[in-house]
C-alpha positions in Angstrom: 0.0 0.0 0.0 1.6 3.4 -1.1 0.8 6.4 1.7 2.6 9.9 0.1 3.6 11.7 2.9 1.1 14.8 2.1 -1.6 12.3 3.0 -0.5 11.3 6.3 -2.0 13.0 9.3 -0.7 11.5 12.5 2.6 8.4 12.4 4.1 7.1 15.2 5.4 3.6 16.2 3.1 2.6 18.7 4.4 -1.2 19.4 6.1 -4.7 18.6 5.1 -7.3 16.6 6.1 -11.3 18.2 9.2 -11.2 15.7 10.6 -7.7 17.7 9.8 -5.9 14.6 7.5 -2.1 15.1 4.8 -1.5 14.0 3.9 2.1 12.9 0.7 3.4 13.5 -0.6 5.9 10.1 -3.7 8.0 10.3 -4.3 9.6 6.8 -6.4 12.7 6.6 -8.9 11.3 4.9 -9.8 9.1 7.9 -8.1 6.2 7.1 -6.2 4.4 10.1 -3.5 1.6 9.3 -0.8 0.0 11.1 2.7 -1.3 9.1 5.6 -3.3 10.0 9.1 -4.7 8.4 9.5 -8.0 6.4 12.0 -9.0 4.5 10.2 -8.3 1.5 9.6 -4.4 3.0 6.9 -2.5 4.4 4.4 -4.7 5.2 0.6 -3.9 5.8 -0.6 -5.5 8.5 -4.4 -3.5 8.7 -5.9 -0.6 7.5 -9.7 0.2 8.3 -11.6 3.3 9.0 -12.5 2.8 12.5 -8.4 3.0 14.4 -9.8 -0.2 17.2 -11.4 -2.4 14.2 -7.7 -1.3 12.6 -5.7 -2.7 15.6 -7.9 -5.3 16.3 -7.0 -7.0 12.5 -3.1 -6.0 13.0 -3.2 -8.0 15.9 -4.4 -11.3 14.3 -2.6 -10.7 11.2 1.0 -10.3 13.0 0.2 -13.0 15.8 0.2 -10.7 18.3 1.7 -7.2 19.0 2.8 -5.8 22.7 1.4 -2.4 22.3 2.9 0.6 23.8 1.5 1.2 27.7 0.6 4.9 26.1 -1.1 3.3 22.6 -2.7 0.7 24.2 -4.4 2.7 27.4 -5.8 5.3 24.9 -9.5 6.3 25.0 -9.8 5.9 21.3 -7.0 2.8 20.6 -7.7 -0.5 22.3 -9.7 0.2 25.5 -12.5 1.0 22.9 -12.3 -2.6 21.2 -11.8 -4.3 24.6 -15.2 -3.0 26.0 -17.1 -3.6 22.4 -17.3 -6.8 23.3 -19.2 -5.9 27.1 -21.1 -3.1 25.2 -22.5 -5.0 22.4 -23.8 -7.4 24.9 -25.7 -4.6 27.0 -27.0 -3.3 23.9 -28.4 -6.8 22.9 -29.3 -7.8 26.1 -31.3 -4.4 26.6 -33.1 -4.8 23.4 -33.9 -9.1 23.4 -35.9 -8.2 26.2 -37.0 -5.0 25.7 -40.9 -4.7 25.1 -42.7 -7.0 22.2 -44.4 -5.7 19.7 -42.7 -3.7 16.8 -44.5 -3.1 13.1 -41.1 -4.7 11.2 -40.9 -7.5 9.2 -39.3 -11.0 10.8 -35.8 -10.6 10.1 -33.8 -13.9 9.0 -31.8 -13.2 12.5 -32.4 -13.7 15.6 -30.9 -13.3 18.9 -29.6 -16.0 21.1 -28.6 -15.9 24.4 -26.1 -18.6 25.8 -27.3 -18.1 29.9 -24.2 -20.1 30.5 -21.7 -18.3 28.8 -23.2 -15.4 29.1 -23.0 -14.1 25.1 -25.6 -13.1 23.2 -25.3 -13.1 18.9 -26.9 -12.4 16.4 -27.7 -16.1 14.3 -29.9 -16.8 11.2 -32.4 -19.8 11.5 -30.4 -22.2 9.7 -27.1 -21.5 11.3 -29.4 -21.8 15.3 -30.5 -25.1 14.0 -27.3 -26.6 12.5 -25.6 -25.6 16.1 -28.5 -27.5 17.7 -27.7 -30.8 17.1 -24.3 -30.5 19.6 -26.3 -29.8 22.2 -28.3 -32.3 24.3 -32.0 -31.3 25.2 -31.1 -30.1 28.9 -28.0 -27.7 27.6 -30.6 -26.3 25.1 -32.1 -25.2 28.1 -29.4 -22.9 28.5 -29.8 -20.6 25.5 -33.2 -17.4 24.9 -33.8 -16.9 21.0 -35.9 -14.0 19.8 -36.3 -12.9 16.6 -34.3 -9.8 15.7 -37.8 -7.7 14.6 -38.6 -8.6 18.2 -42.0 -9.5 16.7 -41.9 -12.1 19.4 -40.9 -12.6 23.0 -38.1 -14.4 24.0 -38.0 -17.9 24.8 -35.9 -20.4 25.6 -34.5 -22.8 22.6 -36.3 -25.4 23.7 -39.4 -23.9 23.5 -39.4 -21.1 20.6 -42.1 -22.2 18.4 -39.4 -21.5 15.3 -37.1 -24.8 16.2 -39.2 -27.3 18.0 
């Protein structure tokens, strides 16, 4: 990938990849966010997204691992913001799967299931719920709440949801 310098708003190395090499942290001014480290071939691109956590996140699978710089890593807009996604996403779904019933929209092909064990909640379509079913026994499907994503329906448990009995 091929940044001209009059492009680049922000660089700085901003950690280590598992091989000892760093890895330099570009923001362009047009909003793009990408992180680059050595190889014997060069510069290589390890991410580049619009969004600087969903940026890190995929540098950090592609190079195996990266120890991020105390000040990169601590940031409010670096990795603390992809660490609490995670917990965010599930209060947001968990708010709205049981929110109140009764919304105009069409049933969606998704819906949302709740593993009470685990305590996750995703976003599944029909098909992909009911090929995950059969490694589950009848008591562990106990442990999981569907609801359609239109929320034209209440949740229930697996077990019970009139879409998968």
């Amino acid at each position: 990938m091929m940044i001209d310098k009059h492009m680049i708003a922000e660089q700085k190395v901003v950690g280590k990849t598992k091989a000892d090499t760093p890895v330099l942290y570009v923001m362009t001014h047009g909003g793009l966010f990408g992180f680059f480290t050595k190889s014997k071939k060069g510069v290589e691109t390890l991410a580049t997204a619009p969004h600087k956590a969903i940026a890190a996140w995929m540098a950090e699978k592609k190079a195996g691992g990266i120890r991020w710089n105390e000040d990169f890593a601590k940031s409010e807009d670096g990795l603390a913001d992809l660490r609490k996604s995670k917990a965010d996403r599930f209060r947001k779904y968990h708010k709205l799967m049981f929110s109140q019933q009764g919304t105009d929209l069409k049933k969606s092909e998704y819906y949302f299931v709740y593993d009470m064990k685990q305590s996750e909640i995703g976003l599944l379509t029909k098909d992909e719920i009911k090929k995950r079913m059969g490694n589950f026994s009848g008591e562990d499907l106990k442990n999981f709440v569907v609801r359609n994503a239109s929320l034209s329906d209440r949740p229930d448990l697996l077990v019970y949801h009139k879409e998968f009995v």
